[in-house]
C-alpha positions as CSV (number, residue, x, y, z in Angstrom):
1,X,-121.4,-34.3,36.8
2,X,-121.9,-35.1,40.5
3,X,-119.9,-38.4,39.9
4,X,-116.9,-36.3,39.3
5,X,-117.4,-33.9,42.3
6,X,-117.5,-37.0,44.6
7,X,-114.4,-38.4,42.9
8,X,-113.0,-34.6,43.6
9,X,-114.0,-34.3,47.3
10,X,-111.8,-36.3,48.6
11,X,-109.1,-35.9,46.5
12,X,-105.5,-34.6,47.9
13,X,-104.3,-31.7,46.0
14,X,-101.3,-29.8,46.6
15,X,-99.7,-26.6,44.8
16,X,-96.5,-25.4,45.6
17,X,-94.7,-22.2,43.6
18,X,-90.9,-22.5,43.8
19,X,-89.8,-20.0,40.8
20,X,-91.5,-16.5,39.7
21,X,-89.5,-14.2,37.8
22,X,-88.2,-12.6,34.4
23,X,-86.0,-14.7,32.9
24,X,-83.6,-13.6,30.7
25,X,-82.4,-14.6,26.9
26,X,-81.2,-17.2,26.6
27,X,-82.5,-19.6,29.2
28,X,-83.8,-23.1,29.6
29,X,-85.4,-25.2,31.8
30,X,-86.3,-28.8,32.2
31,X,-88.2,-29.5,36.1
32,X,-88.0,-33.2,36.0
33,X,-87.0,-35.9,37.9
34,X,-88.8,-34.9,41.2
35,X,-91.4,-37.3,40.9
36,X,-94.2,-34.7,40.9
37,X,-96.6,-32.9,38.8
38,X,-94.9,-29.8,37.5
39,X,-96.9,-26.8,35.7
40,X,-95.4,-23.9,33.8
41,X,-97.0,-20.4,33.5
42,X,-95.7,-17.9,30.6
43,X,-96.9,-14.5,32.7
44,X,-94.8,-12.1,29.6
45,X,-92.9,-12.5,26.6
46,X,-92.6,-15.7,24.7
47,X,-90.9,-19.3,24.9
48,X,-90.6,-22.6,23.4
49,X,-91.4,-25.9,24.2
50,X,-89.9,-29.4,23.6
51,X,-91.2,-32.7,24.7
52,X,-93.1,-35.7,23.5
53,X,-95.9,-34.4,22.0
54,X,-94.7,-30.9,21.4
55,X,-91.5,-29.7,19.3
56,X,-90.5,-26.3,19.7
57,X,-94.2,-25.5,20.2
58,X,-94.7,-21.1,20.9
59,X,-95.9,-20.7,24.3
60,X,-97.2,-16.9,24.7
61,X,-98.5,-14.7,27.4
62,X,-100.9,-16.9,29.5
63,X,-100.0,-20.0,28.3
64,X,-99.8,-22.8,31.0
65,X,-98.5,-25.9,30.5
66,X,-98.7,-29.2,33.3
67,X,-96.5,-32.7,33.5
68,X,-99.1,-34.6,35.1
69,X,-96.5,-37.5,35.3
70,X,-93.3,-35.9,35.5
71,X,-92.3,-36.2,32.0
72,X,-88.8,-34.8,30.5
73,X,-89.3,-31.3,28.5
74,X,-87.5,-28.2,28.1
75,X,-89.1,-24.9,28.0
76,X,-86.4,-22.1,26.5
77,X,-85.8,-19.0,24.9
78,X,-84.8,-20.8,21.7
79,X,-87.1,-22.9,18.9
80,X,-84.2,-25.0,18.1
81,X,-83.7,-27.7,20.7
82,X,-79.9,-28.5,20.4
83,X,-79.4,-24.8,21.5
84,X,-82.5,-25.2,23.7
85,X,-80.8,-28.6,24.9
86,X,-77.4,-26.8,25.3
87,X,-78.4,-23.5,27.2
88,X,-78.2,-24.6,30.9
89,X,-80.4,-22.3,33.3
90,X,-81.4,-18.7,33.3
91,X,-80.6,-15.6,35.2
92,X,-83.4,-14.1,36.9
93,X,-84.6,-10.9,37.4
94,X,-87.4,-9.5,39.7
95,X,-91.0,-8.5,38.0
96,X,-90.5,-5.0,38.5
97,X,-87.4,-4.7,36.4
98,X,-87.6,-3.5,32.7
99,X,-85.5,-6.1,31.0
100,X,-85.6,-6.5,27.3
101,X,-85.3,-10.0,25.7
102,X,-87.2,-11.5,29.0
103,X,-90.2,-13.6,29.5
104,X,-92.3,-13.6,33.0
105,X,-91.8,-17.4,34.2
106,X,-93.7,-19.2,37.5
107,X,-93.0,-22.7,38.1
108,X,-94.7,-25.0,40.2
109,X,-95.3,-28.3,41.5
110,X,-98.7,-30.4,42.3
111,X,-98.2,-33.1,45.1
112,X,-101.2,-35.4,44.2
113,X,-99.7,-37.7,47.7
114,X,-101.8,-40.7,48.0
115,X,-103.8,-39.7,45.1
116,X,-101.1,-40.3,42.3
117,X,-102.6,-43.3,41.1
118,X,-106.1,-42.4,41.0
119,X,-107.9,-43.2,38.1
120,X,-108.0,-39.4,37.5
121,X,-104.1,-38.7,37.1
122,X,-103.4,-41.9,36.1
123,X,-105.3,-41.4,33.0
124,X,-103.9,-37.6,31.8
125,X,-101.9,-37.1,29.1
126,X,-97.9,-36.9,29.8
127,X,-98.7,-33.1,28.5
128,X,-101.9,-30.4,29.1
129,X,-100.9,-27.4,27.1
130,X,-103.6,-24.6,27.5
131,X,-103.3,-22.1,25.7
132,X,-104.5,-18.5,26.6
133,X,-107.0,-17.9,23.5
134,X,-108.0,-21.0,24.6
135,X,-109.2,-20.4,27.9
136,X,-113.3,-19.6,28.6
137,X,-115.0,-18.6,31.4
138,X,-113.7,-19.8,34.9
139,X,-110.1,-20.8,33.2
140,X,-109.9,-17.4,32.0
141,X,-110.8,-15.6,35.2
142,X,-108.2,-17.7,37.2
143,X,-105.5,-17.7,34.0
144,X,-106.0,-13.9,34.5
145,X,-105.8,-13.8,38.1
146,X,-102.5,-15.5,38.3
147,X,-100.9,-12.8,36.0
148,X,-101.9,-10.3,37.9
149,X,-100.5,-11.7,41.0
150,X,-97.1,-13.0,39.7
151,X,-96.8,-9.5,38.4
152,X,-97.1,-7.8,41.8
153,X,-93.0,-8.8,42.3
154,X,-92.0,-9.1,45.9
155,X,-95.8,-8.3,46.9
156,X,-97.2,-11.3,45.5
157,X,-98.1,-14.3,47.6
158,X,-97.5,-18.2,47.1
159,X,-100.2,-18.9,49.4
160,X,-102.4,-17.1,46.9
161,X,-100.4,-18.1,43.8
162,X,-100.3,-21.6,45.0
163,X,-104.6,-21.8,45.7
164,X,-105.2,-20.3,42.4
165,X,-103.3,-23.5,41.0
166,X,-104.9,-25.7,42.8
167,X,-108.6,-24.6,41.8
168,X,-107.0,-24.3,38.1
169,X,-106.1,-27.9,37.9
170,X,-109.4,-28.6,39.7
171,X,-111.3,-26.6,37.1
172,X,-109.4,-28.0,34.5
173,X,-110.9,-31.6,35.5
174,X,-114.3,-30.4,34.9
175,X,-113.6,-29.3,31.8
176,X,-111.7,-32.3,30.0
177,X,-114.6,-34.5,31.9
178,X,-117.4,-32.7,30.0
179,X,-115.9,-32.4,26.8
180,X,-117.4,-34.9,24.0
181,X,-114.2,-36.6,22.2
182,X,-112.2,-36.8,25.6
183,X,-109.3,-39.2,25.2
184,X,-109.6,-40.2,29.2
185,X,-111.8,-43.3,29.9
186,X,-112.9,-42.3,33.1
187,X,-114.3,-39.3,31.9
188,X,-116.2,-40.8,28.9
189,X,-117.7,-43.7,31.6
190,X,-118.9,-40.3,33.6
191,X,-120.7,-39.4,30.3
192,X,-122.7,-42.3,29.8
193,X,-125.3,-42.6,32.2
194,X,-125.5,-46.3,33.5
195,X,-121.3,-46.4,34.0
196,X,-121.9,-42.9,35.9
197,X,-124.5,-44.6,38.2
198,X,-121.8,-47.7,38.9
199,X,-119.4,-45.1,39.8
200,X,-121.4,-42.6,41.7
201,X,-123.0,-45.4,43.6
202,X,-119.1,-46.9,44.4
203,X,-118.0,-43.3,45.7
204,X,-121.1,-42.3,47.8
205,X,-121.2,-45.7,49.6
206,X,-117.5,-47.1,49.1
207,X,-118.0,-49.7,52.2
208,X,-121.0,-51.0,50.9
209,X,-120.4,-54.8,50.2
210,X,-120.0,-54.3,46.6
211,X,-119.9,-57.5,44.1
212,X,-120.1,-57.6,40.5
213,X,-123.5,-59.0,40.5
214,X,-124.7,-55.6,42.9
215,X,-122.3,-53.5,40.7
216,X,-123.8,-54.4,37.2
217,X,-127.6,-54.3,39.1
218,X,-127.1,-50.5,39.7
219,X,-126.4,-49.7,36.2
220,X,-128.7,-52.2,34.7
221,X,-125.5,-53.9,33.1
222,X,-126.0,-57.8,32.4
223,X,-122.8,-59.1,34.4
224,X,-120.9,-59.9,31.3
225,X,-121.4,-56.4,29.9
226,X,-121.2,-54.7,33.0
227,X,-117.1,-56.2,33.3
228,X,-116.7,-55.5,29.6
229,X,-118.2,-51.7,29.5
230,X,-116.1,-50.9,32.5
231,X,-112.9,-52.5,31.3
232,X,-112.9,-50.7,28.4
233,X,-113.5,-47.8,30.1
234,X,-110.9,-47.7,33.0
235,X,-108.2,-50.6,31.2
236,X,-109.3,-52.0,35.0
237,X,-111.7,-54.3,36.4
238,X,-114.7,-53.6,38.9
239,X,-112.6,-55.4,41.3
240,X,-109.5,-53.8,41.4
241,X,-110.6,-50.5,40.8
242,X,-112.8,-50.5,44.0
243,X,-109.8,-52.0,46.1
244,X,-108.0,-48.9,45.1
245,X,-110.2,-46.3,46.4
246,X,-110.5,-48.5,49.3
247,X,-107.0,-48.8,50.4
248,X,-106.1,-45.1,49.1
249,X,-108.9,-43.7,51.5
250,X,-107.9,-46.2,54.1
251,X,-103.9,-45.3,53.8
252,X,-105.6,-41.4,53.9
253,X,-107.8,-42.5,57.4
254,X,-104.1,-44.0,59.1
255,X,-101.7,-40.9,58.5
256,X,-104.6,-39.3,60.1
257,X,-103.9,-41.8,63.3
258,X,-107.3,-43.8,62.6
259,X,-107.2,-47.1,64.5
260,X,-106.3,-50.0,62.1
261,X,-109.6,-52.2,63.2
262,X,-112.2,-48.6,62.3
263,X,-110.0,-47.9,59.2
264,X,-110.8,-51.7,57.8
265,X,-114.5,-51.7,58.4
266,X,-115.1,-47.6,57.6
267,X,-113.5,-49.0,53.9
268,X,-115.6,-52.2,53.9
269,X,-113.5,-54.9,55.2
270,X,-115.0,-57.1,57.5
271,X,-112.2,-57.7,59.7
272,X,-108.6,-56.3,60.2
273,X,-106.9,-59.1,59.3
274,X,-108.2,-59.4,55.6
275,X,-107.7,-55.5,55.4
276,X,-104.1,-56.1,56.7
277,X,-103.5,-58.8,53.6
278,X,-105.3,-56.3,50.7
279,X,-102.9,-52.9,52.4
280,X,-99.9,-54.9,52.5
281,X,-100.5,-56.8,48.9
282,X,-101.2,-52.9,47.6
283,X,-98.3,-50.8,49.2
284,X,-95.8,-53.1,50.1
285,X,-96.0,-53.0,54.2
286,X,-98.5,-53.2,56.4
287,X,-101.0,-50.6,57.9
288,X,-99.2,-50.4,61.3
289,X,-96.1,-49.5,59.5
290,X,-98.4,-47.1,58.0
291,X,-99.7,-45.5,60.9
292,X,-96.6,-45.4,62.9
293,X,-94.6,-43.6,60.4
294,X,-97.7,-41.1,60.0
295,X,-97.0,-41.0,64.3
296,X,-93.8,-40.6,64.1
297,X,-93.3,-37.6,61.2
């Protein structure tokens, strides 16, 4: 799957913990509405949840559950959702307390940045449940690992917490990519062998002077099938998706304080004008703006 690790090396992800306790009956909780990725973790106890695929679905000890898109969705004490709807908050209580009618809760976020419309995120479901007698090998170990640290109270560390995420979700990519009936396009184009060359061969040389002609060579795609194939595929063309790893590395390259002129032609533009028309046309302002604001911050 080295088609997938290239997609994954350059790819921004960002964990951060901002609630870890025992919550106490009844309680609900609906993390919504900040525009990024949130991810639930039942550490203890038990809980329900409630959104669009799920109604009042049991979440148990080490079940995690991620809004890749920052869908709407309780998570409560209660299986019936008016109450669940109704019950505003939760008290919390520290991990080392011995409080009856509690579940162990740790919240998160994942800040995806420039990456939020990669083909990768923009193709998850609105919900991942995983549920713990689920989990194998290296989702196991981290599942396990979490626990242990959200347990430790006042002792534990979001640094650590917030890593441990980070390679889940990473982890958690490599699985959905290698499983047979995945639902994702992206993944199933990894699984068949010509697409995976188009796409390995876009990622390891992504300033090369692609064309759909050059494109549909590598994977020995007639051009009419090549467009078709990966259409289907990625609900893109050829065309567009390349633009967008493009100008998501180049936006990447001037927060970093990359010259404008280097930027265009390390992306594969041959001049800084052109690049200038493609950033704007993509973002909505120009790369200066850009890289001024990145100055500036």
């Amino acid at each position: 799957m080295s088609a997938l690790n290239g997609l994954l090396s350059s790819f921004h992800l960002n964990a951060t913990i901002f609630h870890r306790s025992l919550v106490c009956d009844p309680w609900s909780t609906d993390t919504s509405g900040s525009g990024l990725a949130s991810f639930h973790l039942i550490s203890s106890g038990k809980a329900f949840l409630f959104c669009d695929d799920y109604q009042a679905e049991p979440l148990t000890a080490g079940d995690l559950v991620i809004f890749p898109h920052d869908s709407p969705h309780i998570i409560s004490h209660s299986p019936d959702k008016q109450t669940a709807k109704e019950t505003d908050g939760f008290v919390a209580y520290p991990f080392s307390d011995n409080t009856p009618h509690s579940a162990g809760l740790m919240c998160g976020y994942f800040d995806f940045k420039e990456d939020s419309s990669h083909p990768v995120i923009a193709q998850l479901p609105s919900c991942i449940l995983i549920k713990s007698q689920q989990n194998q090998g290296v989702l196991a170990s981290i599942i396990e690992s979490l626990i242990l640290e959200v347990t430790l109270g006042a002792q534990a560390s979001d640094i650590i917490l917030s890593r441990l995420c980070e390679v889940f979700f990473l982890s958690l990519l490599r699985q959905l990519s290698a499983e047979d009936n995945s639902q994702m396009g992206l993944f199933r184009a990894l699984q068949d062998t010509k697409m995976a060359k188009v796409l390995q061969a876009i990622d390891s040389n992504l300033a090369a002077p692609w064309d759909l002609n050059s494109l549909a060579n590598v994977g020995g795609y007639s051009r009419a099938s090549f467009i078709n194939h990966f259409k289907n595929y990625l609900d893109t063309t050829p065309q567009e998706y390349l633009s967008q790893l493009r100008l998501t590395k180049a936006k990447k390259q001037l927060i970093r304080g990359d010259a404008v002129l280097k930027v265009a032609l390390d992306v594969g533009y041959s001049n800084d004008v052109s690049f200038a028309k493609a950033f704007k046309r993509y973002f909505g302002y120009g790369p200066g703006v850009c890289r001024a604001n990145s100055s500036s911050s």
